[in-house]
Every structure is written in C-alpha cells, then in structure tokens.
C-alpha positions as CSV (number, residue, x, y, z in Angstrom):
1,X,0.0,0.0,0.0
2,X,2.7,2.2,1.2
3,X,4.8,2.0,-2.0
4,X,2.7,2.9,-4.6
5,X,2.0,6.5,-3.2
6,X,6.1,6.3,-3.1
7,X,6.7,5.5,-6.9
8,X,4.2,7.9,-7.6
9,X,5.9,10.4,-5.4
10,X,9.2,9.4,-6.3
11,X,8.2,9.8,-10.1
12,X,6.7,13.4,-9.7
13,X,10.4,14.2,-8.5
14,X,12.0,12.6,-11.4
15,X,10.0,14.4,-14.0
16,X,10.8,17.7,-12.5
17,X,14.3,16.8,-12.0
18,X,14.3,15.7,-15.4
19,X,12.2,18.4,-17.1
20,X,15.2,20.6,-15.7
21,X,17.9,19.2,-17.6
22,X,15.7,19.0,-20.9
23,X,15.0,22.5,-20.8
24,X,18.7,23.2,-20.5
25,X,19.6,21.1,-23.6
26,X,16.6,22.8,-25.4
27,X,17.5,26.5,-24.6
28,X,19.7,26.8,-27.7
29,X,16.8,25.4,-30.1
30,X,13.7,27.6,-28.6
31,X,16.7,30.6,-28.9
32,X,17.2,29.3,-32.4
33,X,13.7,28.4,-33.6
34,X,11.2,31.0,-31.9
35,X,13.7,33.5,-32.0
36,X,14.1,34.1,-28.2
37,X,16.5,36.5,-27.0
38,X,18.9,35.8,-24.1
39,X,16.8,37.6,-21.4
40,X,13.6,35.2,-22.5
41,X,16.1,32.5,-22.2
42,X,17.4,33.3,-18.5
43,X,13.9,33.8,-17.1
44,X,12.9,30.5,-18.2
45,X,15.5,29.1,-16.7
46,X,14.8,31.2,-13.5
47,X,11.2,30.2,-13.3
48,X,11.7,26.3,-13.8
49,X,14.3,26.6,-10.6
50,X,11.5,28.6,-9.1
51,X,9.3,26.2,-9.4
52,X,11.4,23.3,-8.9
53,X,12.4,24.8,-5.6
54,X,9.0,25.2,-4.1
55,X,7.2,21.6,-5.6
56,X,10.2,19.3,-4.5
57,X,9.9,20.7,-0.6
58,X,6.2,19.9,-1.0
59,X,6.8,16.6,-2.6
60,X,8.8,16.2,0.7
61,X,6.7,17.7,3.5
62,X,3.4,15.7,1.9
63,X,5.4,12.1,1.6
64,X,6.3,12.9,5.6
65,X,3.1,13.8,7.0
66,X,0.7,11.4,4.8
67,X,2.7,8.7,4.2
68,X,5.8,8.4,6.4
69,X,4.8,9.9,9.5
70,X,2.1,6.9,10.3
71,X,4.7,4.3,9.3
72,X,7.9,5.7,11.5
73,X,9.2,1.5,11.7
74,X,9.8,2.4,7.7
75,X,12.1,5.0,8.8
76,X,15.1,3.1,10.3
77,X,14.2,4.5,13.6
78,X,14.6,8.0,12.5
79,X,10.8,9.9,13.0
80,X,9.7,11.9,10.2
81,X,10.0,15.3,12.1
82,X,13.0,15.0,13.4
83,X,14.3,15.6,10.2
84,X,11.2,17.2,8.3
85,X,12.0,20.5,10.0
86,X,16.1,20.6,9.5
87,X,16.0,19.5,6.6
88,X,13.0,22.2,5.0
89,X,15.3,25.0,6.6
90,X,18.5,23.9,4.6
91,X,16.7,23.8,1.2
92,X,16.3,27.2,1.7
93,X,19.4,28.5,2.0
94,X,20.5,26.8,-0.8
C-alpha cells in the first residue's frame, strides 16, 4: 500500500528533476527556432528553478506527514519530524 504513493511520489520528482535538464539542452533550439533572446532564455531558466524549488519541498513535507509519519518502523528509527523540519530549513538556503 505504502509503496505505490512512493513510486508515484518518487516519479513526480523525477520528471521535475528531469524536465530541468531537458529544458537546459533545449535552450539553444527555442533561442534558435522562436527567435528568443537571451533575457527570454534566462527567465525561463529562472522560473523552472522557481518552481522546482518550491514543488520538491512539498513533494517532501506531503510524503512525511501522509505517508511516512504513520509508518515511523519504515524509517530506520529515525521519526519523520526529526528531520522534516532541519531539513525544510537547509533547502532554503541553498
């Protein structure tokens, strides 16, 4: 039961995770093609990071508190928010 919602988590991070390196290798085609200058360019860029940055954190903090949290043996002993906390603090400073 538990893994399912998982996968299905763990997939939502590996699209966005993904979707970031494709746009990268795709910059110099939509430049090319529809004629986008550099400035276009960068705030693409600058808004999939955006929103990369804020969906992976909620990705996180929803797998903790629905899915973990009631399941703390499938945590090696380690409770959800003993690290939930820390670890949504670091994310943002980097």
């Amino acid at each position: 039961m538990l893994s399912k919602y998982v996968y299905g988590l763990s997939l939502g991070h590996f699209v966005v995770d993904f979707s970031q390196g494709a746009l990268a290798a795709l910059l110099p085609l939509l430049i090319a093609q529809h004629h986008f200058n550099y400035a276009i360019a960068a705030t693409l860029v600058f808004a999939m990071n955006l929103v990369s940055s804020i969906i992976q954190p909620l990705f996180y903090s929803t797998a903790v508190w629905l899915f973990i949290r009631p399941f703390p043996h499938r945590l090696d002993n380690y409770p959800g928010p003993f690290n939930h906390r820390p670890g949504l603090r670091n994310a943002r400073l980097g």
